[in-house]
N, C-alpha and C positions, 0 to 999 in steps of 0.2 A: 083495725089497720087504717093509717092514716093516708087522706091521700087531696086532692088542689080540686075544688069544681067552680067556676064563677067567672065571671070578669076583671080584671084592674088593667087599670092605665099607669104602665110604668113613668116613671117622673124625666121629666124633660131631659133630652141629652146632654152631658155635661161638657164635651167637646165641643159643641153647636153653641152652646150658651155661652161658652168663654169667647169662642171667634166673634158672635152675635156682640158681646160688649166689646170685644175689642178693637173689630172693625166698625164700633159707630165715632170710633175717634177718626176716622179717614174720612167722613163726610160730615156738611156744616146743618147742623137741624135737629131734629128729633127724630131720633129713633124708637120706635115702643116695639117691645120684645115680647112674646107672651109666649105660656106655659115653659118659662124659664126657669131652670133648676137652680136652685138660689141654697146652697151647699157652702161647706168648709171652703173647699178651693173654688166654687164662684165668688165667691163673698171677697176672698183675695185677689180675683181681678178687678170686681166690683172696685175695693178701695183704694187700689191703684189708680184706675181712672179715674178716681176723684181726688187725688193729687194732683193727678199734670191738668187737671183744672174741668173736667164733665164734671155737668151736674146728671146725679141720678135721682130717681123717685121710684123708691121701689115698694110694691105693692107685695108682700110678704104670704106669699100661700106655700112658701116650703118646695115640694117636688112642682108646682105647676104655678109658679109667680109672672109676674108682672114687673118687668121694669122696663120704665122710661128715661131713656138718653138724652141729655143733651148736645151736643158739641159747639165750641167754638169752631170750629174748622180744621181742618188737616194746614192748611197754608197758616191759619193762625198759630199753633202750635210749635209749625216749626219758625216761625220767627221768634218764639220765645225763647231766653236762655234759663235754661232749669239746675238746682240742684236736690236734687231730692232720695229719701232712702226708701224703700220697697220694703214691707215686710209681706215674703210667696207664703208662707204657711208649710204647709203641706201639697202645696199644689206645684205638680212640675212643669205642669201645660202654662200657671202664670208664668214662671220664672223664664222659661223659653220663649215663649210669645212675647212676653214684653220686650226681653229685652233684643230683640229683634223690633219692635216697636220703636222702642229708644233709639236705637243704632241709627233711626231719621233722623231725628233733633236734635237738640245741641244742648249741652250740659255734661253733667256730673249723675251718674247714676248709679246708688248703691242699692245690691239685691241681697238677700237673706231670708232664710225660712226656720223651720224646727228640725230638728237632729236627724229628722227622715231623710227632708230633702238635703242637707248640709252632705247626705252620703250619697247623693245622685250625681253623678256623671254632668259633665254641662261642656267638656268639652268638645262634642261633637257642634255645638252652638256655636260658641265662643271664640272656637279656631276659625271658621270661615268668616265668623263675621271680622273678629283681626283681618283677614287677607283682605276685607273690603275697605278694611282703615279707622276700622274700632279698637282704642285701645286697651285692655283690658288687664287689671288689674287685681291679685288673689288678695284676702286678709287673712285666709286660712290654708288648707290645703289644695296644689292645686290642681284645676281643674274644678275644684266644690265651689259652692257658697260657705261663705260670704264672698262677694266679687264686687268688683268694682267697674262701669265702665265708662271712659270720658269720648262724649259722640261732637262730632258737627267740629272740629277742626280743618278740616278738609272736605271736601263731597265725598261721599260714601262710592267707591269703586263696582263698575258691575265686573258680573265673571260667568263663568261657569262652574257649575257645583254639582258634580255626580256623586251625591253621599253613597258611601260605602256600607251605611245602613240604613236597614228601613224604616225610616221616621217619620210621621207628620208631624210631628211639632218637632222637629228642626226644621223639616221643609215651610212651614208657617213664617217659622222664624225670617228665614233667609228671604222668602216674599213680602215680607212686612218692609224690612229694610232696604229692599230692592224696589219697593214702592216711593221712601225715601229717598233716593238719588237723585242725580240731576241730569246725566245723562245715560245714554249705551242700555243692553236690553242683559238681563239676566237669565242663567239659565240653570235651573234646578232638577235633580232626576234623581229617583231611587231606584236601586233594583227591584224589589217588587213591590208587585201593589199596597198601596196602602189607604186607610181612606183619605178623601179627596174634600172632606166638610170645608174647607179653606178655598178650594179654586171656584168650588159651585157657590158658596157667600160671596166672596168677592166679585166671581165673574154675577152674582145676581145683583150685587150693587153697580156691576160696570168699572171695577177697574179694568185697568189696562194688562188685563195677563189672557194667556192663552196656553193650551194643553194639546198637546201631540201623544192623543193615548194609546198607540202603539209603542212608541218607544217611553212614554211615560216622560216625557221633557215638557216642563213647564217654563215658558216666555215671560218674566215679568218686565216692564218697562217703566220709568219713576212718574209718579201720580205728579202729573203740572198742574191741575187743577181739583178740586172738589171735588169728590160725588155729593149724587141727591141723599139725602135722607131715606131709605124705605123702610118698612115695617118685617119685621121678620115673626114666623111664628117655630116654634121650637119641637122637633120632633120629641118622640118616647124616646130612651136610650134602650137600645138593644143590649149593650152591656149590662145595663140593670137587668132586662128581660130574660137573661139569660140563664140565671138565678132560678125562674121561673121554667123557664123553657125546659131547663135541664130533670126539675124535682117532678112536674109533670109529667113530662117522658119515663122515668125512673120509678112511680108512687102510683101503681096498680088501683085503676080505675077514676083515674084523674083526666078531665077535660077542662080545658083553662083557653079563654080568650086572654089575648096582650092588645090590647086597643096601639092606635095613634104610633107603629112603632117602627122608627127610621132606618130602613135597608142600604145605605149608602154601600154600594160594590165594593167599598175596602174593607168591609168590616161584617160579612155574611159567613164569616167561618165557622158560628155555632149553630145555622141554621144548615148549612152544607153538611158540617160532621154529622148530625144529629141523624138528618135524613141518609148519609148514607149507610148509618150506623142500624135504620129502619124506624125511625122515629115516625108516627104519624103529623106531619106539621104543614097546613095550608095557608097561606096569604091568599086574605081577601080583602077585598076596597081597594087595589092598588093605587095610588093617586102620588102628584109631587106636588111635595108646598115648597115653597121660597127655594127651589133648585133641585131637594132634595128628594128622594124617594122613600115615600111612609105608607103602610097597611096597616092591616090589622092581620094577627097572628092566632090561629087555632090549633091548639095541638092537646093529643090524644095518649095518652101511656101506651104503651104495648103491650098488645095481649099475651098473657101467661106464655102459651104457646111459640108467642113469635119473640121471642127475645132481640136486647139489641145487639147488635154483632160488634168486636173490636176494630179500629181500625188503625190508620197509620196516617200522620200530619208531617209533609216534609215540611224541610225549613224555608221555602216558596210560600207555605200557606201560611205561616205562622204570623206575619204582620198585618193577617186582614181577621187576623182575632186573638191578640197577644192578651187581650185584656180579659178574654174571656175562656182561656184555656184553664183555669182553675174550675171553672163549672163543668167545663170539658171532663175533667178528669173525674168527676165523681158519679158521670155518665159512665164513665170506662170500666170503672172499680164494678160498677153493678152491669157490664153488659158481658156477653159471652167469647169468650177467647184474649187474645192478646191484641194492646192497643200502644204505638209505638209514637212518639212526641219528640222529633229531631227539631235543630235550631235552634233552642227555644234560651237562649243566654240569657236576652232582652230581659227576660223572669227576673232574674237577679236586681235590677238597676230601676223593679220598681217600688213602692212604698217600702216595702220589704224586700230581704233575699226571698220570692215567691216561690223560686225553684226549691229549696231545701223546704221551707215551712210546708208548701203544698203536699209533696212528697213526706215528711214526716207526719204531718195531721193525717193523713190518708193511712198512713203505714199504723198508728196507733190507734186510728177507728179500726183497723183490720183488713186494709186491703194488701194485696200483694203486688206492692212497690218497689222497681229499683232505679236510682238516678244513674242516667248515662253522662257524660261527656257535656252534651250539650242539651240535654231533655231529660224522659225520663219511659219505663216502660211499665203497663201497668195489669196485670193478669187478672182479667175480669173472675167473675164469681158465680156469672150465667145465672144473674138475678137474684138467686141468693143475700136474704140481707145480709150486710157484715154487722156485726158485735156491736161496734160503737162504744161508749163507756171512756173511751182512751180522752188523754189530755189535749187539747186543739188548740195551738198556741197562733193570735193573731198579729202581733208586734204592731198592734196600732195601725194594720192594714185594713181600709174598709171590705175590700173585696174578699180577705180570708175570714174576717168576721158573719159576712153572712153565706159565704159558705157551709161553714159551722154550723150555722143555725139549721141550715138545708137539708146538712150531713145527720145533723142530729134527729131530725125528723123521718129519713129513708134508714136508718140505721137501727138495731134493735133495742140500743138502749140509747139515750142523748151523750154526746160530748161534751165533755167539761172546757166550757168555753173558755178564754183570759180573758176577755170582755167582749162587748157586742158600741160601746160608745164611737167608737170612729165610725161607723156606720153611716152617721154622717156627714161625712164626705162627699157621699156620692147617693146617697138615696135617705133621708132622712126617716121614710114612715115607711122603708120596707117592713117593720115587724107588725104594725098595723095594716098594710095589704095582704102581707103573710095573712094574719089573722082570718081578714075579708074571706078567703077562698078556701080556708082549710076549715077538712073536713075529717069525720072517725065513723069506723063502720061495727 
């Protein structure tokens, strides 16, 4: 019987690592980033900023690199006039951060990625940033990429922006360009929580924004001068961890340390479900680096006896761990009773339709699956392995690829994966940590 004993340090946040390069273009110096997750979609911010003119120097260690920033300055920048094209990749967090980046400067900006992202939504971007005086132009369908945007005719408009959804990279977006303006104070607000990686870098460089965290209203005001240069160092991503957290929990007689790994409040949804689902899970070292909050994470399976109970995720809690409701669910599958998943549309709009693929791979390892409206509901098996064996189709999603692999190890027989390559994306030497900690009795 297979089951996780040892330590790993999951690989730098990928969230943190894009804000990290893309807020070093707001200040004039050197920035050095460390244990920077240096991925498919970092690599696509990476080479973005080295168009509109950073130099970078990057030190190549994969899940925990090294790169050093340079900048000309944020005031240098925008005095430049740019034409230039963007290739995002697969990365939706470039394509949305930039071009709320761009929406400062002036020029001619065309974005594009691969057929994943060409199917992502961008108008919840795209629209506000028009209302501030960006104009924006389709070459394909719209709302998609390919897009066009032409910035810096006009000063960029402040406003108020109560997005109707829970997004941080729209909320990034609209702070980047609202850093750009010239005058008036901007004001950003979602309805629920979500993480906050953007206000805590920035307010740790010292721009000029502030957070009203009762009502969740964010102050941004247009950057008149420079920041300093600081150094940032990069948490573990809990999303990767998650992976972990969950197979651990799940794979009878498993104890698993996650070193170095970032709890940022928007984004603790898998360690909340888990525990109150009766997972054994403590943080210890609690400590904050560069703004953020990071531990180290211990967790324990459950004893035979005590299984994990189902539970129920309204669509409130769903934005403070969208990314990691797929790990979620293969907790559910092996915990006891029924486990209910409202809200959860956002699934659809990301690398994949997540909602259908999640819920079908689940359904063909053998659990007992059905999709709701907006989620999905999922009748546990009170620890009982399921079958496995079935077909596990990733559509070039890193996140359902290593699920897959996760699935295929707590399950009786492995999953026939469509491949495990997009991987990385987002964690490059998961199957070599995998490795690290696994264990046969």
């Amino acid at each position: 019987m297979p089951f996780l004993r040892g330590e790993i340090s999951p690989p730098g946040d990928k969230s943190v690592t894009h804000r990290a390069l893309l807020f070093s273009s707001l200040v004039k110096g050197r920035v050095h980033i460390e244990h920077a997750l240096l991925s498919g979609d970092t690599r696509s911010t990476a080479k973005a900023l080295a168009k509109l003119g950073l130099s970078l120097n990057i030190d190549d260690q994969g899940a925990a690199a090294t790169i050093d920033v340079v900048s000309p300055g944020y005031r240098h920048l925008k005095e430049q006039s740019f034409d230039l094209s963007f290739d995002c990749g697969n990365s939706g967090t470039t394509i949305r951060l930039l071009s709320g980046l761009c929406a400062g400067l002036k020029g001619t900006f065309r974005f594009d990625g691969d057929a994943s992202l060409r199917r992502r939504d961008m108008t919840r971007v795209l629209n506000p940033l028009s209302e501030m005086g960006v104009k924006v132009d389709y070459q394909g369908a719209d709302g998609h990429a390919p897009f066009t945007i032409h910035c810096g005719d006009k000063p960029l408009k402040a406003g108020n922006f109560p997005l109707q959804v829970s997004s941080a990279q729209v909320e990034t977006a609209l702070m980047l360009a609202a850093l750009g303006g010239e005058q008036g104070e901007t004001r950003v607000s979602t309805p629920y929580l979500v993480r906050d990686h953007s206000y805590r870098a920035l307010a740790y460089l010292g721009a000029p924004i502030s957070l009203d965290r009762d009502s969740r209203v964010y102050t941004i005001k247009p950057l008149l001068s420079e920041l300093p240069a600081r150094d940032f160092v990069v948490p573990g991503d809990i999303s990767s961890a998650a992976f972990f957290l969950v197979a651990a929990a799940i794979m009878p007689g498993s104890e698993l340390l996650l070193k170095n790994v970032g709890i940022n409040p928007g984004r603790t949804l898998v360690l909340d479900t888990l525990r109150r689902m009766g997972a054994s899970i403590s943080a210890q070292n609690e400590r904050e680096v560069c703004g953020e909050p990071v531990c180290d994470l211990l967790v324990h399976s459950t004893a035979p006896e005590k299984r994990l109970q189902g539970v129920k995720i309204e669509a409130s809690q769903v934005p403070s761990g969208i990314d990691e409701l797929p790990a979620l669910a293969l907790a559910f599958a092996f915990a006891e009773g029924t486990s209910l998943v409202e809200g959860a549309l956002e699934l659809k709009q990301k690398e994949s339709d997540r909602l259908r693929l999640l819920t079908e791979n689940l359904s063909n390892a053998g659990a007992m699956v059905v999709t709701t409206a907006d989620g999905f509901v999922i009748e546990g098996r009170g620890g009982s392995n399921m079958k496995g064996g079935g077909l596990w189709n990733t559509a070039l999603d890193h996140r359902l690829a290593m699920l897959g692999i996760i699935a295929s190890l707590a399950c009786e027989a492995p999953c026939l994966l469509e491949e495990t390559e997009s991987m990385a994306v987002s964690y490059p030497r998961f199957q070599l940590d995998l490795e690290s900690v696994y264990r046969h009795m």
